[in-house]
C-alpha positions as CSV (number, residue, x, y, z in Angstrom):
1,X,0.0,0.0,0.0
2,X,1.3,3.4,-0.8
3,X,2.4,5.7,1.7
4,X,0.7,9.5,2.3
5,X,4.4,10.3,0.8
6,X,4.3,8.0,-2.1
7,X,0.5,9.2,-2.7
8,X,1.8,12.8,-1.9
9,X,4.5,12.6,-5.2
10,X,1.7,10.8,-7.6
11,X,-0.7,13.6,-7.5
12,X,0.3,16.6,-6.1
13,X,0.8,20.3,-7.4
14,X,4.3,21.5,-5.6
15,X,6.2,23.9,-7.3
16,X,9.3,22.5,-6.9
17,X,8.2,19.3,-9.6
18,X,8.4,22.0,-12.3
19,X,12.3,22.4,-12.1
20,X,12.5,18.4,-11.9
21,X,10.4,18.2,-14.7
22,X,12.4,20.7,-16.8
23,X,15.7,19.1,-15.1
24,X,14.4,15.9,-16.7
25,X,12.7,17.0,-20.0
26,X,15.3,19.6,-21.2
27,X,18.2,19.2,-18.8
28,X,20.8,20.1,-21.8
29,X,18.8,23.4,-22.7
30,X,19.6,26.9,-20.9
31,X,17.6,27.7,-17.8
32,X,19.0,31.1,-16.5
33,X,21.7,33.4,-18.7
34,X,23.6,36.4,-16.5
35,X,26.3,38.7,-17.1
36,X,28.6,39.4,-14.9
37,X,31.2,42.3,-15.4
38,X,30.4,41.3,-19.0
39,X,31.0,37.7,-19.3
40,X,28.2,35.7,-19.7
41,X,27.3,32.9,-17.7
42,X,24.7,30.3,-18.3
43,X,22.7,27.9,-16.2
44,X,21.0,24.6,-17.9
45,X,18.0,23.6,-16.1
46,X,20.0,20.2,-15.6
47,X,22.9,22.6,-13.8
48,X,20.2,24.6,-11.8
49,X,18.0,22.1,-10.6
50,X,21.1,20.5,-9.2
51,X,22.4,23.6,-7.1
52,X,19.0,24.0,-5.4
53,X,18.9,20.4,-4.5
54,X,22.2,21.4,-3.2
55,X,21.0,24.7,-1.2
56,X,18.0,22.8,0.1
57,X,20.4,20.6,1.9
58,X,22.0,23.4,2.9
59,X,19.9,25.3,4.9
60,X,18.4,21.8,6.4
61,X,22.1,21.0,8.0
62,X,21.8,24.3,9.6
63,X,18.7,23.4,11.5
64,X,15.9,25.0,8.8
65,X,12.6,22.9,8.4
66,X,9.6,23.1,6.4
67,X,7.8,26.0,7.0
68,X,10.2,28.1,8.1
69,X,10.2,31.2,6.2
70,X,13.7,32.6,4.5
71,X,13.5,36.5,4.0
72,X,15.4,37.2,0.7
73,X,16.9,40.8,0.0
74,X,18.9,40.9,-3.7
75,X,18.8,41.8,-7.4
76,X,18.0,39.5,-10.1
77,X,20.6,37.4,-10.4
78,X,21.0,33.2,-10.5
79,X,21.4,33.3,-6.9
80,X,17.9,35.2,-6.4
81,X,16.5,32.4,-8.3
82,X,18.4,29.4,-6.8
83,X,17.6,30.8,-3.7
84,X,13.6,31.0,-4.2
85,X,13.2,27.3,-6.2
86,X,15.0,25.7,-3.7
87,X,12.6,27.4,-1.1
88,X,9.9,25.5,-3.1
89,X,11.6,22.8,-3.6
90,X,12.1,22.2,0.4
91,X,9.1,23.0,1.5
92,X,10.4,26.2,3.3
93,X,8.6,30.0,3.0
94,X,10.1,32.5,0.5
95,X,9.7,35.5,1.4
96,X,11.0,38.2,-1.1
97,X,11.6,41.7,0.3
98,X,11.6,44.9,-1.7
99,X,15.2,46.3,-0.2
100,X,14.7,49.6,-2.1
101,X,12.3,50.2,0.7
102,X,13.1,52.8,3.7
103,X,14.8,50.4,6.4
104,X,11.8,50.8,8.6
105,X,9.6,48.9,6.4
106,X,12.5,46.6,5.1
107,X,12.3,45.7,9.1
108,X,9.3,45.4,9.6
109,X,8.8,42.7,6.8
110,X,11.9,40.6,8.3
111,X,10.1,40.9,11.7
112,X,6.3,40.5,10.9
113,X,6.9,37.6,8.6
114,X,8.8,35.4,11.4
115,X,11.7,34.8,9.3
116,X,14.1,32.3,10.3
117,X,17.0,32.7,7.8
118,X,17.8,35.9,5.5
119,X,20.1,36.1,2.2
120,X,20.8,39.3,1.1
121,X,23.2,40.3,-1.7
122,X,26.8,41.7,-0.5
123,X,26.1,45.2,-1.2
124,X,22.8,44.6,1.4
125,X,24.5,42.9,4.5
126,X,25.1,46.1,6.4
127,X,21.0,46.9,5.5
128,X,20.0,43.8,7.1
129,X,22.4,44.3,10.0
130,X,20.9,47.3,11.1
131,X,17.3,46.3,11.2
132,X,18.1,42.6,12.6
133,X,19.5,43.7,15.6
134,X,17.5,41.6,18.0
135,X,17.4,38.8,15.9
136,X,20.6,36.8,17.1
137,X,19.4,33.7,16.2
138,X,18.7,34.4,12.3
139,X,20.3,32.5,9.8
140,X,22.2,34.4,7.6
141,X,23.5,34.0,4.0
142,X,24.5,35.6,0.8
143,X,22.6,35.8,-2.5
144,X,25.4,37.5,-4.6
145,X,28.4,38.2,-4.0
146,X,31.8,36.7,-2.0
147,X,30.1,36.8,1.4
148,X,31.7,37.0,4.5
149,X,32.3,34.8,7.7
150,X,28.6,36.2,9.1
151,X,26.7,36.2,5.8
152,X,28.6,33.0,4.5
153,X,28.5,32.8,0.3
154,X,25.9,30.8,-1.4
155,X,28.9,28.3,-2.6
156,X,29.3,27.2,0.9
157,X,26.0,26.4,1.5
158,X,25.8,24.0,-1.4
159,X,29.5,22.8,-0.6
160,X,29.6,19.0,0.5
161,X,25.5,18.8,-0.2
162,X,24.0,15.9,-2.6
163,X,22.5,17.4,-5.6
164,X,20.0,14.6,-5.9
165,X,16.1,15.5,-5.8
166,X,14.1,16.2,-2.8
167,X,11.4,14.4,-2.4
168,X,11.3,13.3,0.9
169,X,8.5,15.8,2.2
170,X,4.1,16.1,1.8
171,X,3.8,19.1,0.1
172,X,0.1,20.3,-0.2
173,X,-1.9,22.4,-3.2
174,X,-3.0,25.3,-0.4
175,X,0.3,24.9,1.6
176,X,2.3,28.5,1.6
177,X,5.0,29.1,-0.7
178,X,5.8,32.6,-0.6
179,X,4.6,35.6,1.5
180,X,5.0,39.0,-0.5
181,X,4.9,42.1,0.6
182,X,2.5,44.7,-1.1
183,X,4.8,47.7,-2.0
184,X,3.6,49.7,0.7
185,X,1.7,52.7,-1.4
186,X,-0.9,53.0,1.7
187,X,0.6,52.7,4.8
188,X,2.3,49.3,5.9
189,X,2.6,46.7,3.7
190,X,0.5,43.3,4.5
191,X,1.9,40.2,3.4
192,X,0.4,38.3,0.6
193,X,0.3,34.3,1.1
194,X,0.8,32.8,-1.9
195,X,0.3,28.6,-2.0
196,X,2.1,26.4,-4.5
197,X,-1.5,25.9,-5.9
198,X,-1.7,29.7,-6.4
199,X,2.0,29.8,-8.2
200,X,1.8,27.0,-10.8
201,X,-1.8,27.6,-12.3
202,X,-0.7,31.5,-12.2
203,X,2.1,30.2,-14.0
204,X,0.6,28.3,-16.6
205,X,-2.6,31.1,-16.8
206,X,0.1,33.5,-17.9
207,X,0.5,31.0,-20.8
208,X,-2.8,30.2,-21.6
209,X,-4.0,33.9,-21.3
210,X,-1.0,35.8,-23.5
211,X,-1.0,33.1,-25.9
212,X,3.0,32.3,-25.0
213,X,4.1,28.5,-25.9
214,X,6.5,25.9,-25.0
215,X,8.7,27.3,-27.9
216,X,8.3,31.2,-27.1
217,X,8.7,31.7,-23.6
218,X,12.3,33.2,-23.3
219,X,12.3,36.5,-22.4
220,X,14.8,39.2,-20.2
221,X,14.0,39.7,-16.2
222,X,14.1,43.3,-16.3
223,X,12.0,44.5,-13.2
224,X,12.8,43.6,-10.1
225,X,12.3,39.3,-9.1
226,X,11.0,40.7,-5.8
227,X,7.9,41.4,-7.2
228,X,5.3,39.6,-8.5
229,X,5.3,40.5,-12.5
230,X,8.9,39.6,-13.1
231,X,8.5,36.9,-10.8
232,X,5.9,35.1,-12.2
233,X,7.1,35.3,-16.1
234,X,10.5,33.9,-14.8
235,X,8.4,31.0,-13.0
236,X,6.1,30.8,-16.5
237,X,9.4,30.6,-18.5
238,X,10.9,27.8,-16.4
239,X,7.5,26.0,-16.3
240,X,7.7,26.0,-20.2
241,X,11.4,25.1,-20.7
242,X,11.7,28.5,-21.6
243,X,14.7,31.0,-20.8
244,X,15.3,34.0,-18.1
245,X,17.9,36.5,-19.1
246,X,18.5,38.3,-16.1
247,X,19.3,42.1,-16.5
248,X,20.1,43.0,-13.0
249,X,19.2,47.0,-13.3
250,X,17.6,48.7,-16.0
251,X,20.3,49.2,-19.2
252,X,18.1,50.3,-22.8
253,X,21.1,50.0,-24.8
254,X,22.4,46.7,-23.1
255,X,18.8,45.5,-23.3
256,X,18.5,46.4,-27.2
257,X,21.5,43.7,-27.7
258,X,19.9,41.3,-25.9
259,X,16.8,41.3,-28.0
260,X,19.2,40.0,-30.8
261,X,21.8,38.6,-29.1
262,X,19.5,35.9,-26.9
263,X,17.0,35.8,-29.5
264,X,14.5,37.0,-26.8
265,X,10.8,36.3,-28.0
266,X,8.7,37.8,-25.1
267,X,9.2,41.1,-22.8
268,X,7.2,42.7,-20.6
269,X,8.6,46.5,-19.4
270,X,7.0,49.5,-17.9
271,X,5.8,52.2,-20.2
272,X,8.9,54.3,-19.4
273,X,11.0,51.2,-20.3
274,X,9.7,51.0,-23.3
275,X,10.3,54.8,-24.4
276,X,13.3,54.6,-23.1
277,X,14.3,52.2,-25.4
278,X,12.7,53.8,-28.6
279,X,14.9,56.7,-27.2
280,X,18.1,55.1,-27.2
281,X,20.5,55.9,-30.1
282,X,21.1,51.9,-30.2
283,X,17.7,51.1,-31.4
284,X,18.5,50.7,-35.0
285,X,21.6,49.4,-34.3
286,X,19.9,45.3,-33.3
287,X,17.4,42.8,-35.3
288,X,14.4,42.6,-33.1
289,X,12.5,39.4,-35.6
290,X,13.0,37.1,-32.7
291,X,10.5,39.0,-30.5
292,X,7.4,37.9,-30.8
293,X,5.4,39.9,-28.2
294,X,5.8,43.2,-26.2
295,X,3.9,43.6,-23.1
296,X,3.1,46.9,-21.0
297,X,1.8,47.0,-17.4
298,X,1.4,49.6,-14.1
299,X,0.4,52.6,-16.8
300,X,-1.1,52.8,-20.1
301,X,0.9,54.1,-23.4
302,X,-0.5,56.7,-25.9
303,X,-1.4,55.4,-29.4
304,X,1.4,57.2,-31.2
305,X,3.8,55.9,-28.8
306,X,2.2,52.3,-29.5
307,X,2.3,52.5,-33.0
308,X,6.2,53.3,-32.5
309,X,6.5,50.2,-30.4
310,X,4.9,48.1,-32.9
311,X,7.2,49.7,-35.9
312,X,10.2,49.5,-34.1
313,X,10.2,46.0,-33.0
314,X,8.0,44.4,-35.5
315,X,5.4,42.6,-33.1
316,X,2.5,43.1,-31.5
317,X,2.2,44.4,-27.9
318,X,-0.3,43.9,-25.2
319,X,-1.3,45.0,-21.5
320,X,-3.1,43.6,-18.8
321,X,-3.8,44.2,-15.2
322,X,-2.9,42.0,-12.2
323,X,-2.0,41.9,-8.5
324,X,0.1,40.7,-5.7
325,X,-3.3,39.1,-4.7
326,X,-4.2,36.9,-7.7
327,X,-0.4,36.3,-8.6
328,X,0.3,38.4,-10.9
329,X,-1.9,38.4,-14.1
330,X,-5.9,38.5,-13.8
331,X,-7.2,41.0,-16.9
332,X,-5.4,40.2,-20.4
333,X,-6.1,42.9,-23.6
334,X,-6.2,40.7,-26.6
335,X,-2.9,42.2,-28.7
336,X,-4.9,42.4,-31.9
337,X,-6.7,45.5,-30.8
338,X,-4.7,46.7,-27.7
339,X,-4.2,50.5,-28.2
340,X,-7.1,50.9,-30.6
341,X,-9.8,52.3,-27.7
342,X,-10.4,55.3,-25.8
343,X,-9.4,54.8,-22.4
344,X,-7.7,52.6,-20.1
345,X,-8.3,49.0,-21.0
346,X,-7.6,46.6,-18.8
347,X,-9.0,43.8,-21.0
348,X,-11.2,40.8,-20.3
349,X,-11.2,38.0,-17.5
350,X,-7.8,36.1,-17.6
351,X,-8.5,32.3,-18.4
352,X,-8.5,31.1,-14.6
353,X,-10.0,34.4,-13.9
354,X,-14.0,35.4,-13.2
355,X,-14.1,39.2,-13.8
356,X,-17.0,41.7,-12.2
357,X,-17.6,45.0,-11.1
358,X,-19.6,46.0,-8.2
359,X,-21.0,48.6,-5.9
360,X,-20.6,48.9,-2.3
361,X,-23.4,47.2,-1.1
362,X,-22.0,43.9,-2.7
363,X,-24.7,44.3,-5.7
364,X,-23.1,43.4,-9.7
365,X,-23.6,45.8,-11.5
366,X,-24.1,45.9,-15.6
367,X,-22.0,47.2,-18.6
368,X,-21.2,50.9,-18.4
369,X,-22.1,51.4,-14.3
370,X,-18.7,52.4,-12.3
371,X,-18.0,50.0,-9.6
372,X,-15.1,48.1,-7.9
373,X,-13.8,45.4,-10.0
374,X,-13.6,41.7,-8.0
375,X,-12.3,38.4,-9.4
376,X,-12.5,34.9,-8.8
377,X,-9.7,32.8,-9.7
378,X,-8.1,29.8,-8.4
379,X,-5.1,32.4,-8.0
380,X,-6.5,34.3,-5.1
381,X,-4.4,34.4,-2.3
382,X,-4.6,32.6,1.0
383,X,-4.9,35.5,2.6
384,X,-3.0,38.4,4.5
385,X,-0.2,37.2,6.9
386,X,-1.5,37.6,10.6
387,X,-3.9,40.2,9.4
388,X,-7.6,38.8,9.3
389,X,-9.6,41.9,9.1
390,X,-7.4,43.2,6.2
391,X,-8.6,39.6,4.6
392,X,-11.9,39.3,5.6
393,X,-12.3,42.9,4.0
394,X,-10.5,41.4,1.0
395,X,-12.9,39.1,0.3
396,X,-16.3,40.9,0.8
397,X,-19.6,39.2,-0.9
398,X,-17.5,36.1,-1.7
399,X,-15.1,37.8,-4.2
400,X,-11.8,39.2,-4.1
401,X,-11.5,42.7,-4.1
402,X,-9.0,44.7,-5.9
403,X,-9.4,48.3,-5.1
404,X,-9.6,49.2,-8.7
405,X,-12.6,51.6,-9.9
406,X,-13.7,51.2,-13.6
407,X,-16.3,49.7,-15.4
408,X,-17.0,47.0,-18.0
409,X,-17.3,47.8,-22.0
410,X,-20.2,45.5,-23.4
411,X,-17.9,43.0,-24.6
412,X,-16.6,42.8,-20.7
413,X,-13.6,44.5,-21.4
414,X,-12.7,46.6,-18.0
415,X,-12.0,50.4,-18.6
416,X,-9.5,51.7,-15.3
417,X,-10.9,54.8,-14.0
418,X,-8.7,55.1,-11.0
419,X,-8.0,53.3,-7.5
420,X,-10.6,52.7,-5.2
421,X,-8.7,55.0,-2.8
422,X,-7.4,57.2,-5.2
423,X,-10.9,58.5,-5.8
424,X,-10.9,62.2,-4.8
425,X,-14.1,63.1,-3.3
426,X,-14.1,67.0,-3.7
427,X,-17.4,69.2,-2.4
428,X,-19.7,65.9,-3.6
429,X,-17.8,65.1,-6.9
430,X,-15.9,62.2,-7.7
431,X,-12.3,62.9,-9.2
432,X,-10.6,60.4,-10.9
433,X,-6.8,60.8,-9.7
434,X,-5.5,59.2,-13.2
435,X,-8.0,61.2,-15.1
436,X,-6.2,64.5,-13.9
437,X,-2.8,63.1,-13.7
438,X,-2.6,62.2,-17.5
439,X,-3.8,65.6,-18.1
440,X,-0.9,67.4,-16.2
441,X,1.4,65.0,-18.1
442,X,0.7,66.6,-21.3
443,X,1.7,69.7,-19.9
444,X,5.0,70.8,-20.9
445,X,8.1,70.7,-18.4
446,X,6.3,68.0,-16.5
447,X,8.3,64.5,-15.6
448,X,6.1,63.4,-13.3
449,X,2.8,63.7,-11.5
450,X,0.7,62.3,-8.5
451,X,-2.2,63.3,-7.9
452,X,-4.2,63.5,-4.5
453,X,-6.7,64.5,-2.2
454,X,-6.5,66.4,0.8
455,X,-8.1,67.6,4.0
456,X,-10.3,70.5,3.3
457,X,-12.8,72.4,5.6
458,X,-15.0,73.8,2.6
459,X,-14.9,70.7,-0.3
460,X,-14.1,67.6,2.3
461,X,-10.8,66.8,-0.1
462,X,-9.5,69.1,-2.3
463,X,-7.8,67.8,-5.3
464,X,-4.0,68.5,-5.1
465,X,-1.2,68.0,-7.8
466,X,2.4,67.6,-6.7
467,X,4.8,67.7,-9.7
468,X,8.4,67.1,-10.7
469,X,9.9,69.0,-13.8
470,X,11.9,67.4,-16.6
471,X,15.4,68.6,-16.3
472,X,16.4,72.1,-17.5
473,X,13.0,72.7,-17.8
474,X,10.8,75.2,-14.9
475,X,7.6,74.9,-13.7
476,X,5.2,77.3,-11.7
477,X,1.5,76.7,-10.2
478,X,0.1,79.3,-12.1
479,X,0.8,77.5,-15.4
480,X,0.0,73.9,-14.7
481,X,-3.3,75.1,-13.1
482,X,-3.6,76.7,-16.7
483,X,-3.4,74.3,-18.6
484,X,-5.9,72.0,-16.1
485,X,-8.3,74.5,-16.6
486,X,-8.3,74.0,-20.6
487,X,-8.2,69.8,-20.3
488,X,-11.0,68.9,-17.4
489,X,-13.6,70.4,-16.0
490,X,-13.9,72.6,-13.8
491,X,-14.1,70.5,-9.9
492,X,-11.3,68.6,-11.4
493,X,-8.7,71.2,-11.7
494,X,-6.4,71.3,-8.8
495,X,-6.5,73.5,-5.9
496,X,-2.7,73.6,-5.7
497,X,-0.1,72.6,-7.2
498,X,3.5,71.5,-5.6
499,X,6.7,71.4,-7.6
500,X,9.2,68.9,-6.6
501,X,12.8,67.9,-7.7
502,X,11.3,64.3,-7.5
503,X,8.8,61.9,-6.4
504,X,8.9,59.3,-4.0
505,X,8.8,56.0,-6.2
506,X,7.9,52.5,-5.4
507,X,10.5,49.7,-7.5
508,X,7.7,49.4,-10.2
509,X,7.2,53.3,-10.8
510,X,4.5,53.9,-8.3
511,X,4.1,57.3,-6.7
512,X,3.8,56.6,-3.3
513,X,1.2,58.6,-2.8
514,X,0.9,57.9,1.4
515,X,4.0,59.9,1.6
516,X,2.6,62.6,-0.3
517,X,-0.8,62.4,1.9
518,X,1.4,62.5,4.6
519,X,3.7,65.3,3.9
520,X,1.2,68.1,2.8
521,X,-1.9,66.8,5.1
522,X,-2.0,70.7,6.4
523,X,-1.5,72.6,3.4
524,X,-5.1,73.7,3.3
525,X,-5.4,73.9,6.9
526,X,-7.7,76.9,8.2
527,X,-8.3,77.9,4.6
528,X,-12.0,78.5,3.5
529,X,-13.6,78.4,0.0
């Protein structure tokens, strides 16, 4: 008779199988390729799979067991990754951390998660030193980088170790694989538990939904592996036999060779990323005819820009929309029409995804009617980390709630009006943050923009703008309020306007706007109409 092991192995969805499927199925063919001071170094999933067998053992001869979770502060590099499969693989917690955080919140994650071990790249060490104090009996390691005698290197945790599989542990469909921190653009972050159920059919939806195969899955890690997007493609590509070229920091021209160089068929970049590289004087320089599909995410792009995209690279481009939450993708614009509406389409239901919209009272609501949008999905999170009102809140009415406001097109197509608690509610009106924010982009001199509301005595919130300039060029109230006054109507138009050297950024481009709440909270204080 079979043991609940042996049972466990036939039937069971772990992530960790993928990479010994792959290891198994195309152990010759390149899993992970990284340059380092120029060389370039390559990883076949054969070479891979072993060195996490390898670091699995490791971190088990120094007392870690399943479900302990192992904080993990670096860049995207093959030790990022090595690190993360082989917390699948040994049944231990992964728990990515966004380093380019302030320290507080970098902290705080380390602490509120209950990490056991942390691995942090070299240049990160003294970072995790300084908010670990009281944590003497962490584990620590290093991700990249020669290490030291406190954060030994990864080589010497895989030194001496068998690099045969692991499969001596019950892994379950709902058990947790990763917790992820939200990037923190309202308040403190809350950890998003994400099972190894969650992970592979997010994986595979990202397949079925962008219309990616077996045979076009390659593609360059460009955004940072400690969040979900770039996460998840690297996890789709290895799932497909497909291959990650790591770019650890954003390079256009260094990226434009490796369209040609790699024969990279798939990328997905921020908008800026993208003009960035129609920018860069090493665009006609590379033959793009491997690239099969360009994807966009976290902003929408013009339709001359598009059109430039599509010229340029010779392919066809998409967007979508997605959370932490629901693993990455949930809304998918089909690329033979994506660009072609008014608006800010976030596209239709992903394959594993039920899309709605609805009100506040928990009521659907039809076609056209503003709402929240919710989603079902087998990809919906277990939940927040030790916060159960946060979750129970999540999950209102029996669907999952995004936070998004917008509304569905007849052919259920969601249109993005703005987030949920981005909504500026000035003297009884509705403001659409994005709606106003896109209009003080076309403004000229302007870089950047967020857009928020703030305490007022007269209008409840009063719609605010804080801007930063495009170098060498100079900006005053007086003339962004202007040219407001000539794009929206009149109770969208800011109240004020601040000018900035910068904005406060999240690692995916985010304003973090909770800093900007936070900062000018009394700027209209004891002012009238």
């Amino acid at each position: 008779m079979a043991t609940e092991l042996e049972l466990n192995l036939i039937r069971r969805i772990a992530m960790g199988d993928i990479l010994r499927r792959r290891a198994s199925d195309r152990g010759s063919r390149e899993a992970i390729v990284e340059f380092i001071a120029g060389e370039r170094r390559a990883l076949t999933f054969a070479e891979f799979n072993t060195r996490v067998n390898q670091w699995v053992r490791g971190l088990r001869a120094r007392g870690l067991r399943q479900g302990d979770r192992v904080a993990l502060l670096g860049g995207n590099t093959s030790e990022f990754l090595i690190a993360l499969w082989g917390c699948f693989k040994g049944g231990f917690v992964a728990v990515p951390i966004n380093f380019l955080q302030n320290p507080d919140d970098v902290g705080y994650n380390i602490h509120h998660s209950g990490a056991r071990a942390a691995f942090a790249d070299d240049r990160l060490h003294a970072l995790v030193d300084s908010v670990t104090t009281d944590l003497g009996e962490l584990v620590r390691g290093t991700l990249a980088g020669a290490g030291s005698e406190r954060y030994p290197a990864l080589a010497a945790f895989l030194a001496g170790q068998d690099g045969a599989e692991v499969e001596d542990i019950v892994i379950d469909d709902d058990d947790l694989a990763q917790i992820m921190y939200t990037s923190g653009t309202t308040a403190r972050p809350k950890g998003v538990m994400l099972s190894h159920k969650n992970l592979f059919l997010s994986s595979l939806n990202a397949v079925l939904s962008i219309g990616s195969n077996k045979n076009s899955t390659s593609h360059p890690a460009v955004l940072p592996l400690f969040h979900i997007t770039a996460m998840m493609f690297s996890l789709t590509a290895t799932h497909m036999g497909g291959k990650t070229v790591l770019q650890n920091g954003f390079n256009p021209d260094a990226l434009l060779g490796l369209f040609e160089s790699e024969r990279l068929e798939f990328a997905i970049l921020l908008p800026l990323m993208w003009r960035a590289l129609l920018a860069s004087p090493a665009l006609p320089k590379h033959d793009y005819s491997s690239l099969k599909l360009g994807m966009y995410g976290m902003a929408p792009i013009d339709a001359p820009t598009l059109a430039q995209l599509k010229q340029a690279f010779g392919c066809t481009f998409t967007t979508g929309s997605g959370q932490t939450e629901i693993a990455a993708v949930a809304t998918v614009v089909d690329p033979g029409w994506a660009g072609t509406r008014e608006g800010n389409i976030w596209g239709d239901g992903s394959i594993l995804s039920d899309q709605a919209v609805m009100d506040d009272q928990g009521n659907l609501l039809p076609p056209g009617e503003i709402g929240e949008v919710v989603w079902r999905s087998p990809q919906v999170m277990l939940g927040y980390f030790n916060n159960d009102a946060a979750t129970d809140e999540a999950r209102a009415h029996g669907w999952h709630h995004s936070g998004d406001i917008g509304a569905l097109d007849d052919d259920r197509q969601f249109r993005f009006v703005d987030r949920k608690k981005d909504i500026v509610k000035s003297g009884g009106e509705n403001v659409s943050s994005v709606k106003v924010e896109s209009a003080i982009l076309a403004c000229p001199g302007v870089a950047n923009v967020g857009v928020i509301g703030l305490p007022h005595e007269y209008w409840g919130e009063a719609v605010t703008a804080v801007v930063a300039a495009k170098p060498g060029a100079s900006l005053d109230e007086e003339a962004v309020i202007a040219h407001c006054k000539q794009e929206l109507g009149g109770f969208e138009v800011p109240k004020k306007v601040v000018v900035l050297d910068e904005l406060p950024m999240t690692a995916t481009g985010k304003v973090k706007k909770h800093l900007l709440r936070n900062d000018y909270r009394d700027l209209y204080r004891g002012e009238g109409k």
